[in-house]
C-alpha positions as CSV (number, residue, x, y, z in Angstrom):
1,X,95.9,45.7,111.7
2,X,96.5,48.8,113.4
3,X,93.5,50.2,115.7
4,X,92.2,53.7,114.9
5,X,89.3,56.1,116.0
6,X,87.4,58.3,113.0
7,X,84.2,60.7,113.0
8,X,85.1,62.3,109.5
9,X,81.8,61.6,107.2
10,X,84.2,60.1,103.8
11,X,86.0,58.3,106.6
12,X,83.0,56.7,107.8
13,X,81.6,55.6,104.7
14,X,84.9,53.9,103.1
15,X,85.2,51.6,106.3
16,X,81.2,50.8,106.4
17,X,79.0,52.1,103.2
18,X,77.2,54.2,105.6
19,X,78.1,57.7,107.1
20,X,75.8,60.2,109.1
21,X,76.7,63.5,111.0
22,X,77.0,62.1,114.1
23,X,79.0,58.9,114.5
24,X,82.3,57.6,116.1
25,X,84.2,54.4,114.3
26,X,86.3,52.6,116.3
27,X,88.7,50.0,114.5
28,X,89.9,47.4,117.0
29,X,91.8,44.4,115.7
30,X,89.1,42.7,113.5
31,X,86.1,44.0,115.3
32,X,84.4,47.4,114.4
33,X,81.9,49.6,116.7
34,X,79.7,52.0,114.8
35,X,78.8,54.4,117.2
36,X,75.5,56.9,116.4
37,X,72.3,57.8,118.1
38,X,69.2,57.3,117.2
39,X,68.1,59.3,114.1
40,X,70.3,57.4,112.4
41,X,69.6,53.9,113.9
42,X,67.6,52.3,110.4
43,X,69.7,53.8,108.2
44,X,72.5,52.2,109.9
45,X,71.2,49.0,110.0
46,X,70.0,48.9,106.4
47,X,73.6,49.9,104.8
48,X,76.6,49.8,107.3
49,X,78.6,46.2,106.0
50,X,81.9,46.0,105.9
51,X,84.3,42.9,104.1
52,X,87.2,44.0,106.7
53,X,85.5,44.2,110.0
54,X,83.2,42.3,112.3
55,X,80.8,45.8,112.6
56,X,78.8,46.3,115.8
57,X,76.5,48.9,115.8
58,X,76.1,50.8,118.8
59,X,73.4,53.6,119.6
60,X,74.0,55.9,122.4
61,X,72.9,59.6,123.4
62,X,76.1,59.7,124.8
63,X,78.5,58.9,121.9
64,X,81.7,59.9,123.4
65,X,81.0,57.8,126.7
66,X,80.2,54.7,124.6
67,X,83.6,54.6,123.0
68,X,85.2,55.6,126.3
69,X,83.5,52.6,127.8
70,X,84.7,50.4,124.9
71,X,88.9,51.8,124.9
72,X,89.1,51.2,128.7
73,X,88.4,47.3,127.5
74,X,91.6,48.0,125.7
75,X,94.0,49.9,128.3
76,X,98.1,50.2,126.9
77,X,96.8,49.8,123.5
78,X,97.8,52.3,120.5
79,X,95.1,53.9,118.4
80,X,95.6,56.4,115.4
81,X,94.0,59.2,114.7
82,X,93.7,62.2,112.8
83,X,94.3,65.1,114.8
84,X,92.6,67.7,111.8
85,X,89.7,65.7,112.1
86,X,89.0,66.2,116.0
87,X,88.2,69.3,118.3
88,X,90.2,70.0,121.3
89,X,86.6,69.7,123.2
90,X,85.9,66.3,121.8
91,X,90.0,64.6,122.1
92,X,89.6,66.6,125.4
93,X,86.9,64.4,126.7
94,X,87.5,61.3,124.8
95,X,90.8,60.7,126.3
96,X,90.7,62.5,129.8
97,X,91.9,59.6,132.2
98,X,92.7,56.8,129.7
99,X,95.2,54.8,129.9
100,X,95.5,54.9,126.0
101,X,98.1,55.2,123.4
102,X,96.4,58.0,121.1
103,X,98.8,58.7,118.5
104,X,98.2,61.1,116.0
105,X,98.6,60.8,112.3
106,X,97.5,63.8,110.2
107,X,95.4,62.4,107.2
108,X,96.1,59.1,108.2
109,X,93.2,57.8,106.5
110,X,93.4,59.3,103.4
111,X,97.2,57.7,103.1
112,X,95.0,54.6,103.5
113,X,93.0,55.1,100.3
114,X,95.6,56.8,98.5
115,X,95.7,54.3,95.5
116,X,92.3,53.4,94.6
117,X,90.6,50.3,93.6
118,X,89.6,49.4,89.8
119,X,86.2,49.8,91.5
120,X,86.9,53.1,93.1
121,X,88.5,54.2,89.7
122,X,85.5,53.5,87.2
123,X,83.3,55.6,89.9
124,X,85.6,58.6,89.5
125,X,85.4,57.9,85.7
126,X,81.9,58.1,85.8
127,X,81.7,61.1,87.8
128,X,84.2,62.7,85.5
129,X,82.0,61.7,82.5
130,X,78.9,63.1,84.0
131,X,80.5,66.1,84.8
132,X,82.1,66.4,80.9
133,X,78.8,65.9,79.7
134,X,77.1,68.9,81.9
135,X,80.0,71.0,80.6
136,X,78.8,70.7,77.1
137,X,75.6,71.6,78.4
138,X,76.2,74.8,80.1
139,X,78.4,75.8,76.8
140,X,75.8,75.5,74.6
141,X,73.2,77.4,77.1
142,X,76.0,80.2,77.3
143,X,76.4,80.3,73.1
144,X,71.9,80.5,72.7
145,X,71.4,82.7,75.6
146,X,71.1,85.9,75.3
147,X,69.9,87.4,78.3
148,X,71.4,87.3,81.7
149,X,75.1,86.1,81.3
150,X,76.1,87.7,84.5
151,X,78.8,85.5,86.5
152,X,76.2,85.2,89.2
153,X,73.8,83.8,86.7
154,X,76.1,81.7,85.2
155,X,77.0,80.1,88.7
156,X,73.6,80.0,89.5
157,X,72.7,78.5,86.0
158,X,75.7,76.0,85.8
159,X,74.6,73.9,89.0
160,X,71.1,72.6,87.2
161,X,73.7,71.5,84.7
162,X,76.1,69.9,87.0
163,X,73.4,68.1,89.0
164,X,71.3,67.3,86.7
165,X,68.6,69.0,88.2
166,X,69.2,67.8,91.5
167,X,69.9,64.3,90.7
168,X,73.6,64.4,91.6
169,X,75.9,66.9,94.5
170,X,78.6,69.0,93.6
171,X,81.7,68.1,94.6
172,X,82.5,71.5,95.4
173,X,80.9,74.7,94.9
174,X,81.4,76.0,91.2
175,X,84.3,78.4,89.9
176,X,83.0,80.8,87.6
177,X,85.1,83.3,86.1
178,X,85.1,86.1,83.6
179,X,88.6,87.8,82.1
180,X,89.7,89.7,85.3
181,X,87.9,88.0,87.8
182,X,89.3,84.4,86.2
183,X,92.7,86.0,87.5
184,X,91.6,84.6,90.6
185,X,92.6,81.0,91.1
186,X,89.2,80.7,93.5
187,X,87.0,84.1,92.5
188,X,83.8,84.4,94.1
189,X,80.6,85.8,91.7
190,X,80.1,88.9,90.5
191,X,77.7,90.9,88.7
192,X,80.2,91.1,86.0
193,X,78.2,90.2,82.2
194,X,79.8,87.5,79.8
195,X,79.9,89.3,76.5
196,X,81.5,88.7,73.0
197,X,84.8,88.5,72.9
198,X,85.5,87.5,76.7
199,X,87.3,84.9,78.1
200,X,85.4,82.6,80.6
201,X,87.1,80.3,83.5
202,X,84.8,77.3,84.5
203,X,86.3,74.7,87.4
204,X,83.5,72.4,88.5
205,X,82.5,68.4,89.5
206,X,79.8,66.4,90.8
207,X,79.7,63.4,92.9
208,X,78.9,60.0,91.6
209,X,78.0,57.2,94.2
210,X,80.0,59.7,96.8
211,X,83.2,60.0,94.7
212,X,83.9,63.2,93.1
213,X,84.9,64.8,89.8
214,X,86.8,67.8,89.2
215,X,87.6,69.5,85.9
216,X,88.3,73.1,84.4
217,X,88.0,74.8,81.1
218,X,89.3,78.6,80.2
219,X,87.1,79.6,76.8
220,X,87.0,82.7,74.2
221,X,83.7,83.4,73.4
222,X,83.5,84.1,70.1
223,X,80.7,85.2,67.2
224,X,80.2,81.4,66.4
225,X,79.5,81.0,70.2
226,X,81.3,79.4,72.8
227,X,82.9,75.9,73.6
228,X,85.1,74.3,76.5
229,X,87.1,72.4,73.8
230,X,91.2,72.3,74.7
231,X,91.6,74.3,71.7
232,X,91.3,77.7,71.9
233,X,91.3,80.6,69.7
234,X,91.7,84.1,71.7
235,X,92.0,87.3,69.3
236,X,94.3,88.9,72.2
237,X,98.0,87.4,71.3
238,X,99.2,87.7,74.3
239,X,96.5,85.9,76.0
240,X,96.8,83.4,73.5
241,X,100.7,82.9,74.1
242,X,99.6,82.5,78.2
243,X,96.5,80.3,76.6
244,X,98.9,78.1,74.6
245,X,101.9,78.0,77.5
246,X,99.1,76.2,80.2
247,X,98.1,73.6,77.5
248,X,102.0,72.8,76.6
249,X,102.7,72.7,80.5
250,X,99.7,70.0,81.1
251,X,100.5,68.1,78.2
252,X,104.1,67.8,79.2
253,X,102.9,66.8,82.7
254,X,100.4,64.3,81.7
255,X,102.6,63.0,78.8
256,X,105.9,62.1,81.0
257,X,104.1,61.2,84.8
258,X,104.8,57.9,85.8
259,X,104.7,55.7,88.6
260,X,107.7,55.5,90.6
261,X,108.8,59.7,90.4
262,X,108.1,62.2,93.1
263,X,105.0,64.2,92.9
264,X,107.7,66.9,92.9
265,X,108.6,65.8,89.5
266,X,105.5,65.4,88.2
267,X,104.9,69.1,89.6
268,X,107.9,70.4,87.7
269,X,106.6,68.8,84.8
270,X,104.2,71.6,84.2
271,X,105.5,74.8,86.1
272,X,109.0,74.3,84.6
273,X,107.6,74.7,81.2
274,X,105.3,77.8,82.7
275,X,108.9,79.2,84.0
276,X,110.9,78.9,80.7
277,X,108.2,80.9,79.2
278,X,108.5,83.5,81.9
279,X,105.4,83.5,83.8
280,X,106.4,81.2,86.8
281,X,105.7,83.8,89.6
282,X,101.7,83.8,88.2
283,X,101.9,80.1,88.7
284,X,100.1,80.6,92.1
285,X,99.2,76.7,93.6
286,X,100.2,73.6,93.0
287,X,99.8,71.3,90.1
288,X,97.6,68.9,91.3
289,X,95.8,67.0,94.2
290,X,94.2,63.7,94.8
291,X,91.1,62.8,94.5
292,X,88.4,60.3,95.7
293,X,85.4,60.2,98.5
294,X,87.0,63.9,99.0
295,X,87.1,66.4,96.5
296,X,90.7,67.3,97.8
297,X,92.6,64.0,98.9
298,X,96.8,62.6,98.5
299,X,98.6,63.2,96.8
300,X,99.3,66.4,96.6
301,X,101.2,67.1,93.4
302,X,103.2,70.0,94.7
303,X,106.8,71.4,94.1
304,X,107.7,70.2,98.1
305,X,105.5,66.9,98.2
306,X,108.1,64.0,97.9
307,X,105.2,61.6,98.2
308,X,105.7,58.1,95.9
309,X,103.3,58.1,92.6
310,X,101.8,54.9,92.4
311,X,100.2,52.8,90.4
312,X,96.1,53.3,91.3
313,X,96.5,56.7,92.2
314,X,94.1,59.6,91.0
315,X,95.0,63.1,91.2
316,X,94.2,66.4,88.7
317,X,96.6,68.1,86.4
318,X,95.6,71.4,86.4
319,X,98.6,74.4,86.0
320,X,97.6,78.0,85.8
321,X,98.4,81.6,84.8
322,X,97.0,84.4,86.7
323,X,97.7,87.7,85.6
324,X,96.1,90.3,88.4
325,X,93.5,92.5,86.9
326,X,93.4,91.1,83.3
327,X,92.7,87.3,82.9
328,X,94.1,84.0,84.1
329,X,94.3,80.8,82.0
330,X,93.9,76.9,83.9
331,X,93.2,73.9,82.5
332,X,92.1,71.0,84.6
333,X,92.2,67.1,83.6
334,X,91.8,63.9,86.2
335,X,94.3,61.1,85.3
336,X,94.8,58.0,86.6
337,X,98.4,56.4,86.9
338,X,98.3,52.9,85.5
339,X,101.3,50.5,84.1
340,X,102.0,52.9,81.4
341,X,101.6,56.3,82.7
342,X,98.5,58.5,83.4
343,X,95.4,58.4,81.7
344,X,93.3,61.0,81.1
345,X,90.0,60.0,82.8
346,X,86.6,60.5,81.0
347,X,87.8,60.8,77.7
């Protein structure tokens, strides 16, 4: 087993069921040191376990001295870690004058949970599920409302949805969007009013037992109200024609993704179709990332990623259309790549 150093909160909690602000995780052969002070010494206690490690929990007001005390016990050795994860300040003074291997190894840990258990799946299906369900929700809110439909309403409205009134976090803060505004991939709120006859961009998720969900809906709303259904009925043509070219694009890519291609492929899955049709320069990001403990995890489902899809592995298809100043189009769906393909997840 390969030694390794973490402080990252998802980090934490994948390796012991317990995270805090303020902790050090050293992996050393078999044996694990939990290292926090102590505010979090009960909590600790009550939930840190671990089936892969021997875990000692160590409280210090001096956290970065404890784990220097505990790698000078283990001089020449090689430890990993994350170098987008630590300060200069902090490698700085946890390393000064050890006679350490530190080797560094962007996202290492996230390579680590990169395919996800049947466990860790049905918790992201769950979440998605949830996070369908508040969808519906806010739609039908948005249809029998008729006051304030202002975006900054509607972002302040759709989190009592999402978590249930507090029950459950975001994964991320909510993307809310209306016809010029949904142009941008990641618009802020404005005071801009949702009236009859626009076109509304909602990307959203909410976390489930820690693990997140992430999903996004473009919809027309019309006379008979307004829906996040994949079908979509715009009375602009030319919107619809963008509307209907992001549906065929993630249809082909969830359709044909397989374990075994690129995440390359699987990207050109979708943005070749939105290039045929013309529109590949409003095709801003990527097709999709991965997804877990962190709202943004491997893969990354991008036109230079020549990462390996597995079997186990959860990411979001979600291609796009952005025309500046008059409306973008992106539809969002978490699938999970099983024996057969990908599966749409929460469905």
């Amino acid at each position: 087993m390969e030694n390794f150093i973490i402080k990252d909160e998802n980090a934490l909690y994948f390796e012991t069921h317990y995270s805090c602000d303020n902790a050090i995780f050293l992996a050393i052969d078999q044996k694990g040191y939990f290292i926090t002070d102590g505010r979090y010494e009960t909590e600790a206690k009550e939930h840190i376990k671990s089936t892969q490690y021997e875990i000692e929990i160590l409280i210090s007001h001096d956290l970065i001295r404890t784990a220097r005390n505990i790698l000078k016990k283990h001089e020449k050795a090689t430890f990993i870690f994350n170098p987008q994860e630590f300060s200069l300040y902090f490698y700085e003074k946890l390393t000064s004058g050890l006679k350490i291997n530190f080797l560094p190894k962007p996202n290492f840990h996230q390579e680590k949970r990169i395919c996800k258990t049947k466990e860790e799946i049905a918790l992201i299906e769950h979440s998605q599920k949830l996070n369908i369900k508040a969808f519906d929700k806010f739609a039908a809110w948005i249809s029998k409302n008729a006051k304030d439909r202002s975006e900054a309403f509607l972002h302040f409205k759709s989190q009592a949805f999402l978590t249930k009134k507090g029950k459950y976090d975001l994964s991320f803060n909510p993307i809310v969007g209306i016809n010029a505004n949904a142009a941008k991939p990641h618009a802020l709120p404005s005071n801009d009013l949702l009236l009859k006859g626009d076109l509304l961009l909602f990307d959203a998720g909410i976390k489930y037992q820690r693990y997140c969900s992430d999903r996004t809906r473009t919809g027309y709303f019309s006379k008979n109200g307004f829906n996040f259904k994949k079908e979509q009925h715009f009375k602009d043509s030319t919107l619809q024609k963008i509307y209907d070219i992001v549906l065929k694009a993630q249809k082909n890519a969830i359709k044909h993704a397989k374990a075994g291609m690129l995440a390359c492929e699987i990207d050109a899955l979708a943005r070749d179709v939105i290039e045929k049709a013309g529109y590949g320069k409003y095709f801003v990001h990527s097709t999709g990332h991965g997804i877990g403990l962190d709202i943004h995890e491997l893969p990354i489902i991008s036109a230079r990623s020549k990462t390996r899809i597995e079997e186990g592995m959860v990411f979001s298809i979600e291609p796009g259309i952005y025309i500046p100043n008059k409306y973008g189009v992106r539809i969002e769906d978490l699938v999970v790549i099983e024996s057969n393909g990908a599966r749409i997840l929460g469905e």
